[in-house]
N, C-alpha and C positions, 0 to 999 in steps of 0.2 A: 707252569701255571698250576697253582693249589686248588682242589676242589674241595666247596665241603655238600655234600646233600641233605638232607635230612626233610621230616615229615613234623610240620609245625602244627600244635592245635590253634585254632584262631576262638578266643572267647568274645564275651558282651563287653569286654573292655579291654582296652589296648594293647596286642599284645607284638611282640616283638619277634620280627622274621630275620632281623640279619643273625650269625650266629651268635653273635657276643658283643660288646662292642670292643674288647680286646680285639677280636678280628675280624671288625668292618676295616676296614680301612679303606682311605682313600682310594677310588683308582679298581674298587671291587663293579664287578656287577651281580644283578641279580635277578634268576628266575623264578615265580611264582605263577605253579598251576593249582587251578581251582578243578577238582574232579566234577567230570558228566555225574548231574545229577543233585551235585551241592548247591550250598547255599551263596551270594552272591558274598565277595570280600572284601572289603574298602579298606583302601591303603595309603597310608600317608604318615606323618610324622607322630611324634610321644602324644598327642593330642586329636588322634585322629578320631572321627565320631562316622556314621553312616550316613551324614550328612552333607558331611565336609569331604570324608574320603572319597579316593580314585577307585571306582568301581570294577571290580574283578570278576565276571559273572564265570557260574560253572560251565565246564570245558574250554576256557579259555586259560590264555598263558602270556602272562606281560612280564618285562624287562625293565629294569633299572639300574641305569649308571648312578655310583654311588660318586662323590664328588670327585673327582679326577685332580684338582690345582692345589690340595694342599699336598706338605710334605712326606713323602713318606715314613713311616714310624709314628705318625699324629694318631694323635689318641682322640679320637672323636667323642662326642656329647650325645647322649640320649636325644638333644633334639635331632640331630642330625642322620639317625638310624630309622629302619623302615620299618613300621606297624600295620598291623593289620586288627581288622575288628569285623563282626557280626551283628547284623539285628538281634539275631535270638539263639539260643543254644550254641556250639560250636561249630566250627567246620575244621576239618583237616583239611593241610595243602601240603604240598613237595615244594621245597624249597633248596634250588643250585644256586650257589655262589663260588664266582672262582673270585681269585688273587688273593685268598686267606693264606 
């Protein structure tokens, strides 16, 4: 199993936590920790807003399976990768995904 980790900035507009989409692929998962102390993270597709997004508050740590049933080698679509966004200013998060 491949890992990748990395330290994503999250802006006021949507920005993108999987690492590419050359290597989302299907079948990946993915962790996203918000550090004690940050700003809360909302998460969800190319179109995510603070509104609409899944709510990541600081010090916590949520999981996401990336779709599992298509084939492998599929080249997935911007809508189909994971974002994140902020009310104001940035946040940094850590972000693990294996099966790249």
């Amino acid at each position: 199993m491949a890992l990748s980790a990395r330290v994503v900035t999250v802006a006021m507009t949507a920005t993108i936590l999987t690492a590419d989409q050359a290597d989302a692929r299907p079948g990946t998962s993915l962790a996203v920790y918000v550090p004690v102390g940050g700003a809360t993270v909302y998460v969800g597709g190319p179109g995510v807003t603070t509104a609409t997004g899944y709510p990541c508050i600081a010090g916590s740590e949520h999981f996401f399976d990336l779709d599992p049933t298509s084939a492998p080698g599929y080249a997935q679509t911007s809508s189909e990768l994971v974002y994140g966004i902020v009310a104001a200013s940035t946040q940094a998060v850590n972000v693990l995904q294996t099966g790249v």
